[in-house]
Structures are given as C-alpha cells and as structure tokens.
C-alpha positions in Angstrom: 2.0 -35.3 -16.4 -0.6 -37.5 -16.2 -4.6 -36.0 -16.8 -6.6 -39.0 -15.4 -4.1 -39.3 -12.2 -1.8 -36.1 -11.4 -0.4 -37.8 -8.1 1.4 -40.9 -10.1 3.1 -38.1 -12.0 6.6 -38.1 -11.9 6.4 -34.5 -10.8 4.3 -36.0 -7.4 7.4 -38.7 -7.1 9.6 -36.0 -6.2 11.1 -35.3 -2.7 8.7 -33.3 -0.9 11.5 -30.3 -0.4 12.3 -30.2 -3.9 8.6 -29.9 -4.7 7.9 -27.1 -2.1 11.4 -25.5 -3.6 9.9 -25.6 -6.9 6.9 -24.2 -6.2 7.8 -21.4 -3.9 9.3 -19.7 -7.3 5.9 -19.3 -8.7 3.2 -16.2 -8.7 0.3 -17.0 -6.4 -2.3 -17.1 -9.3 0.0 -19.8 -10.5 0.4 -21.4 -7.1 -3.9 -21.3 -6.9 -4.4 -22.9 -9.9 -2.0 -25.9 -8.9 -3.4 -26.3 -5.9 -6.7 -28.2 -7.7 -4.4 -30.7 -9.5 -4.8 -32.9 -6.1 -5.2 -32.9 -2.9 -1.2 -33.7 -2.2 -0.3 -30.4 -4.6 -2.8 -28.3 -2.1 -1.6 -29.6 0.8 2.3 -28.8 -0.5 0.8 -25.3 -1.2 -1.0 -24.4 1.5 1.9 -25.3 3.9 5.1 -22.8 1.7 6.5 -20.6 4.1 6.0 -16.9 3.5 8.6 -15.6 1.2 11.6 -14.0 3.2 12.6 -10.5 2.7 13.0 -8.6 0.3 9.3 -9.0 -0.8 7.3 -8.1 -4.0 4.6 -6.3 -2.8 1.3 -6.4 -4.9 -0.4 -3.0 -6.0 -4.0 -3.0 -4.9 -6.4 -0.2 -6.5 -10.1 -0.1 -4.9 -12.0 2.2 -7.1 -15.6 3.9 -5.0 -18.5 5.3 -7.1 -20.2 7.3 -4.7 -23.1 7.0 -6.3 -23.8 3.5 -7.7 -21.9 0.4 -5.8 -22.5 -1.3 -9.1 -19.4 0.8 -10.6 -17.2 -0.1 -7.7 -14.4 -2.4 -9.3 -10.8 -3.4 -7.5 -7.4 -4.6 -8.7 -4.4 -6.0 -7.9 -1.2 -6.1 -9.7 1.0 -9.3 -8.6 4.7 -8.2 -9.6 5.8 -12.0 -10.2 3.5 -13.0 -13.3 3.4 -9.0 -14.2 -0.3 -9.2 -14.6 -3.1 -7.5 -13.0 -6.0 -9.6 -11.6 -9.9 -8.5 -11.3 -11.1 -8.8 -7.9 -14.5 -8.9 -6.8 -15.1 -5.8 -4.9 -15.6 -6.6 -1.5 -19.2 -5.7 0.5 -18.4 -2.9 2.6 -19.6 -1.2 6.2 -19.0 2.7 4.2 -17.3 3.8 1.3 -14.3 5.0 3.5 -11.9 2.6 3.0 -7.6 2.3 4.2 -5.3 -0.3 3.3 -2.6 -1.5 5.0 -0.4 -4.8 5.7 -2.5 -7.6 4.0 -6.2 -6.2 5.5 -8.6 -3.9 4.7 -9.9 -1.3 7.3 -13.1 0.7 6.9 -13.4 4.2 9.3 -16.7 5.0 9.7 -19.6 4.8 10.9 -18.0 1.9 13.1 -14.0 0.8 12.7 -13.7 -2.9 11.1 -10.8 -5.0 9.6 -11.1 -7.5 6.6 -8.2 -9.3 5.3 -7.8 -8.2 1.7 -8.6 -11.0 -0.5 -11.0 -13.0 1.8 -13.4 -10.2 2.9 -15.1 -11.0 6.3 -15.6 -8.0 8.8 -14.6 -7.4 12.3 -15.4 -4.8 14.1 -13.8 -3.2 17.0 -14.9 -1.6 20.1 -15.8 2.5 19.3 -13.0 4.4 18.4 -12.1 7.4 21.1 -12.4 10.2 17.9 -13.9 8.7 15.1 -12.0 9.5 11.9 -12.9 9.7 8.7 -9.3 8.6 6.0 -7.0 8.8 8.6 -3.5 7.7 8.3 -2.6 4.1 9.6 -0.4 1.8 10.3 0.1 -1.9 11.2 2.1 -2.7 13.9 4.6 -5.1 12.4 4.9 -8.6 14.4 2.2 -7.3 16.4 -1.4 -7.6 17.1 -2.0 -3.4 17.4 -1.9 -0.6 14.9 -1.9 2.8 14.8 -4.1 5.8 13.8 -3.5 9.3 13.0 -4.9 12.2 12.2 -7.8 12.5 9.5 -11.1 14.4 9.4 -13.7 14.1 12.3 -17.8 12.7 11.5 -20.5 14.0 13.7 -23.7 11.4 12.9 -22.8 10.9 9.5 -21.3 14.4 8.4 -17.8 15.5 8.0 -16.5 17.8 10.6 -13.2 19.4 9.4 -11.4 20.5 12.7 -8.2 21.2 14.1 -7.6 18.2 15.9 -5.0 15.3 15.0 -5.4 12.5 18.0 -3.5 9.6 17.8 -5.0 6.3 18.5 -3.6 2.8 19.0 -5.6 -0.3 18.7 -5.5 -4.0 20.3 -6.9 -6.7 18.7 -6.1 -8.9 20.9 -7.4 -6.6 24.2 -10.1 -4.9 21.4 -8.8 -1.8 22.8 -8.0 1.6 21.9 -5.4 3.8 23.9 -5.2 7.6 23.1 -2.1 9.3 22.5 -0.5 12.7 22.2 -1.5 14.3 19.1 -0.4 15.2 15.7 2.4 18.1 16.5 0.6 21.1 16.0 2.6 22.3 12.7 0.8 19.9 10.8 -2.9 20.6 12.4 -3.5 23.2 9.6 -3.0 21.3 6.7 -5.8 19.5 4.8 -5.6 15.6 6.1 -5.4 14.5 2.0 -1.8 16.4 1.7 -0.5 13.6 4.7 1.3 10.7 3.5 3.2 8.3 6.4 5.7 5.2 6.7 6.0 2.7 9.5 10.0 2.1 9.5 11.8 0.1 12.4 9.1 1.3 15.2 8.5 4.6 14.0 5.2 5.8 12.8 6.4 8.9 10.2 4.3 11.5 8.7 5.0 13.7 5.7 3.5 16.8 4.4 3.5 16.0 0.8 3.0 20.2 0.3 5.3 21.8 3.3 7.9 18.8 3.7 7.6 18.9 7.4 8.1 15.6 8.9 8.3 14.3 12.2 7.8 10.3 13.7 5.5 8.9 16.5 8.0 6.4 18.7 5.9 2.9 18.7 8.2 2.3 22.0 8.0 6.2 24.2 4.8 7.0 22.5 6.2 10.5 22.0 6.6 12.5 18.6 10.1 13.8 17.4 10.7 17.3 16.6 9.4 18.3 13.6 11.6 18.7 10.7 12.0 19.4 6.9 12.8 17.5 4.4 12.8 18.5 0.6 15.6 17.4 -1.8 16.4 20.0 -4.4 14.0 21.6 -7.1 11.1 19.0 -5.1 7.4 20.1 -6.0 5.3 16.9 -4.0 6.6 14.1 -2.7 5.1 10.8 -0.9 6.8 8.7 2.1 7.0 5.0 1.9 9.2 2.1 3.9 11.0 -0.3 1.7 13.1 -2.7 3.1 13.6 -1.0 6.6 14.3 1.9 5.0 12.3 5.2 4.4 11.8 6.3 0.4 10.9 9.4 -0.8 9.2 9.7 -4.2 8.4 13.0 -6.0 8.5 15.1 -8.7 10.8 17.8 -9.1 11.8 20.3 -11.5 15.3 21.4 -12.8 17.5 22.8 -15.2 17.1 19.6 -17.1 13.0 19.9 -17.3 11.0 17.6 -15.0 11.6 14.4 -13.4 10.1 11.8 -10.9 13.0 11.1 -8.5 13.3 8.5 -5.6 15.9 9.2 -2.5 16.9 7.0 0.5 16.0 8.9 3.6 18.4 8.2 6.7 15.9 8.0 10.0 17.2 10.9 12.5 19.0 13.1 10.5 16.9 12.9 7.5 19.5 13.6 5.2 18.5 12.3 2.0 20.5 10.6 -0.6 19.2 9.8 -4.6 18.5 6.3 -6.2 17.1 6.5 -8.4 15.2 8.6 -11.3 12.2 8.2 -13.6 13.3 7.5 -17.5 11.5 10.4 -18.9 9.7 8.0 -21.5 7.8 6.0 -18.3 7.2 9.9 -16.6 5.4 11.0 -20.0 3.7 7.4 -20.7 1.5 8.2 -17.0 0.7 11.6 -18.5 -1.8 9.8 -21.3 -3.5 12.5 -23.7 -2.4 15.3 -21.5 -2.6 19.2 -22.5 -0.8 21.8 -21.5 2.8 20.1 -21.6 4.7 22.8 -20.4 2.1 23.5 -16.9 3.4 21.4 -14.0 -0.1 21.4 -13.3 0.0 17.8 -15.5 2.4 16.2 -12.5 -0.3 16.3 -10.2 -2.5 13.2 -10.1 0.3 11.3 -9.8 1.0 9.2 -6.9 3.7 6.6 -5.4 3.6 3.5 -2.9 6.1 1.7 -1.8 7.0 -1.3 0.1 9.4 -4.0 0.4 11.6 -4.2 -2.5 9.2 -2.0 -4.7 7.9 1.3 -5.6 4.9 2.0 -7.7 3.8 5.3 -9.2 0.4 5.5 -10.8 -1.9 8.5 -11.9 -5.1 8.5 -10.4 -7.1 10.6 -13.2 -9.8 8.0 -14.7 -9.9 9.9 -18.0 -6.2 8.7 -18.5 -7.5 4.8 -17.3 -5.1 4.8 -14.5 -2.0 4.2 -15.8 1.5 3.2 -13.6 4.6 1.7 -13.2 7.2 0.2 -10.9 10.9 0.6 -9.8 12.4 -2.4 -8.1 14.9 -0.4 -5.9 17.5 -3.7 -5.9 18.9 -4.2 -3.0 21.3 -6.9 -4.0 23.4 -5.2 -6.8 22.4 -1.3 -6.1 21.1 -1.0 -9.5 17.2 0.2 -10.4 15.3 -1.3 -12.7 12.0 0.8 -13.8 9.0 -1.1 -15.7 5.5 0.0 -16.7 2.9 -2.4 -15.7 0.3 -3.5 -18.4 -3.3 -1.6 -18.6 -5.9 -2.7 -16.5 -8.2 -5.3 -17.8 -11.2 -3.4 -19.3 -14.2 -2.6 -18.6 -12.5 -0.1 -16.2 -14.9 2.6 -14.8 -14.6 6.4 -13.7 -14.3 6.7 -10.0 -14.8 9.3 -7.4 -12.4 7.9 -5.2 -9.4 5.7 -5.2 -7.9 3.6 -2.7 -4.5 2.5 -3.5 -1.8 0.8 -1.4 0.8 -2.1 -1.4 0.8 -5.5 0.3 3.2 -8.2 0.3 0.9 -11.2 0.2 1.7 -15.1 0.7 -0.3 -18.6 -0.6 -1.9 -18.6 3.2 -3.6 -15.0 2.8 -5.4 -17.0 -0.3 -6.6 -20.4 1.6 -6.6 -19.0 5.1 -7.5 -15.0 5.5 -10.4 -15.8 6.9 -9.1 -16.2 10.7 -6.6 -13.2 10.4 -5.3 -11.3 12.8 -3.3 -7.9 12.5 -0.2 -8.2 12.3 -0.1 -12.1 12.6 
C-alpha cells in the first residue's frame, strides 16, 4: 500500500463489492481507523450494511462515583478484536443511568435518550410516574419503548412504594401511554431483584430471588399469568433474549458442587431446557481473591447479560477489578464455546454503582449516532 497516496493502492483498485466484503469482516475499531486512510475508504465504511443476525453484541460497563464525577470511567468490550476499549464517560442529566439497544437513557429528574457512543441528550415530554432504575425496553423495529416498574422520586428523594406502572413511550409522537401495572406478585419485591427480556413482542420480567415470571404483550397490552420458573438446585438467575430466544443464566448448586448454568427457555410454557455450563476454572477465575470458599455467599456479585449470539457474565465487586467472561451460545453447530475476556485497561476505579448491558453496534452508530432514533 502506498503511504504518500492510499487511493492508487492496489487495495483502492478493487471492485467496490469486494472491498465492502472485505471490510465488513473487520471489528469496528479496525473499521474507524481505516476510515482516515481516504476519503474513498470512509465513504466505503460509512455506507456497510449492519451485520445480519446472529450479532456480537459489545459489553458496555458505566461505572458512577457518587461522589466525585471525576472517578466515573466506562467500557466497552467489542467481541470481534476481543479487546476492551476506554470510553470517555459521557456528561450526564443524573447519575441514574439504563442501557438498552444502542442508546443511553437517564430516569430522573427528567427522562432523556443518548445514543451510546455519540452522547447528545434528548429529552422527552414528563414521564406519567417518574421512575428511578426501572426496567426497559426498546421496542425492536420501532420508534417506542417500554418502562416498568422501579422506585418512585418525590423532588429529588426516593420514595420506595408499592406501585409498578407500566409506561410506553413515542418518540416519534413524544408521548407516553400508561398501562396496567406490574402483576401484583411481584409489587413486593425490591425493584434491584427484577431482571427482563424483550423476545418476539413480549416484554418479560424475572424475579431473580422468587423465579416468578410473567410477560407484558407489546400487541394486547395485557400481562400473562404469572408463573415459575427455576431449573433444578437454581440459587439466582438473570433473563436475557438471544437470538429470539429467552436465556436463563444462574448459579446453581448440586451434588457435583457449584456451577453457573445457561438454559433455553420456551416462551408459553416456560419449560426450560440446558445449554450450556460454566467450566469451573472460568466460574472460579470471576471469584478473584475470594474467602470463604465453601459460603455460596462468594456467587453473589455475579451477574449475566445477554444478547444476540452472546452471553456475558461479570462480577460486579470492584475489589476483584471486575472481572468476566463470555459464552457464544452457537447457533450454527449447537456447540458452546466459553472465553474469559482480558482485564480492563487500568487505571480502573472503585464504583458505587455499575451500569452494565449489551448492544450490538454497527460502523453507522460510530459516524452517525448523533441523529438517532429509538429503535431506528
């Protein structure tokens, strides 16, 4: 390749398919730093198609100090090139922060929507009950997403009540349409033991504690009947959608000692079937400098996300740095294949909260985030 004049490279005298073939194989930080060699490799860039399905989501971790913004740092973990990249932590309306489907959403004091890698802020009209970490939801091929749940704020303080509304927002109307609530089984639960998964129009939530479950119809606007669902010797588990399908991801204990185990869950019946399971040396290499080996105690600040073709399961104590890995659930062959991702790229600072969620992500969220919509 030539230096003093990329475009008379022989690469640049390719067909223009074969170039956009060529370069739809690489990572995105690849793809962004070949998209300076010239104005013709940028335009080629900016115009790949989003990847079809199945994805590889990235891993986004948003670390909040509450006390000094200068210790806020955030992540992302781009399967691809297996590397984690340093973001600059975005300026942010509060320090309550969701993730969900390529955008950023801050709750309070006022709803607003960033796209994750380009931060700029929109917000929306005033929210029917604000919420403070509710679960969400992004409508998928839609402009409208979906809240649930999560604790109430009365000029600034929290106000732990009883009730669950549902709320579903339109960007395109800037609207927000109330619903019938959270079913009333999982009103008395703590709003941090709630984990959900959007799957083929569905909006599921998931007791991590209880196992209840039940699903919000995106097309009747009506919850199903709450049910449970716990797979033998379970302790906690978290919901996710990969693929179209739901997966389950939890610790359980046996005969054979402890294990982190992932299940396909059918929608409906919610009968369960396994997938795969944790090798123990991964489970034990998230448990870094940990006491008390035989208390189950040690399983706790573990946590999993899913989505497309992946699942991730990190610990969320800073004293252990944050360590996690990945199972690619492949959907070709049948056939798991578990990984553990490299450490994050010091400095890395002790937070008081951490926001965590996957995204699949293409070369236009880089260039063109800016002018977003959700679920565009």
């Amino acid at each position: 390749m030539s230096d003093t004049n990329p475009e008379s490279s022989n690469f640049n005298a390719l067909n223009t398919d074969v170039t956009e073939s060529i370069l739809s194989l690489l990572p995105i930080p690849s793809l962004v730093r070949f998209s300076t060699v010239s104005k013709l490799w940028r335009s080629i860039i900016t115009s790949l198609p989003p990847p079809p399905p199945p994805s590889s989501p990235w891993l986004f971790l948003f670390g909040i100090h509450n006390t000094s913004s200068f210790h806020n740092q955030s992540f992302a973990f781009d399967p691809l090139s297996h590397s984690w990249l340093r973001l600059p932590f975005p300026s942010l309306p509060s320090l309550h922060l969701v993730g969900s489907d390529r955008f950023l959403f801050s709750t309070a004091p006022r709803f607003s929507f960033s796209p994750i890698l380009k931060p700029h802020w929109r917000p929306t009209s005033p929210v029917r009950f604000p919420r403070i970490n509710p679960l969400l939801g992004v409508f998928p091929a839609s402009s409208k997403l979906i809240l649930v749940g999560g604790v109430g704020s009365i000029g600034g303080l929290v106000n732990i009540d009883d009730r669950s509304p549902v709320q579903i927002y339109d960007s395109t109307l800037d609207s927000w349409e109330l619903c019938p609530p959270l079913p009333e089984a999982f009103r008395s639960n703590a709003h941090e033991t709630l984990s959900s998964a959007l799957c083929k129009r569905s909006f599921y939530v998931f007791d991590v504690t209880s196992c209840f479950i039940s699903s919000f119809s995106l097309d009747t606007y009506t919850w199903s009947d709450v049910q449970t669902l716990r797979p033998p010797g379970l302790l906690f588990a978290f919901l996710n959608s990969c693929n179209d399908a739901l997966v389950l991801g939890g610790m359980c204990y046996s005969d054979r000692g402890f294990s982190f185990n992932l299940w396909r869950v059918e929608q409906g019946s919610m009968e369960f079937s396994e997938i795969a399971i944790m090798p123990e040396a991964l489970l034990f290499g998230l448990l870094v400098d940990c006491e008390d080996e035989d208390d189950a105690h040690r399983f706790t600040t573990l946590k999993c996300v899913g989505s497309g073709n992946l699942v991730y399961v990190f610990n969320q104590d800073g004293h252990k740095k944050y360590p996690a890995c990945v199972c690619d659930i492949g959907v070709e062959n049948g056939k798991c294949r578990w990984r553990s991702l490299p450490n994050l790229p010091s400095p890395v600072n002790k937070f008081h909260k951490l926001v965590t969620f996957c995204s699949t992500l293409s070369i236009t969220d880089v260039f063109h985030s800016d002018d977003a919509q959700i679920g565009a």
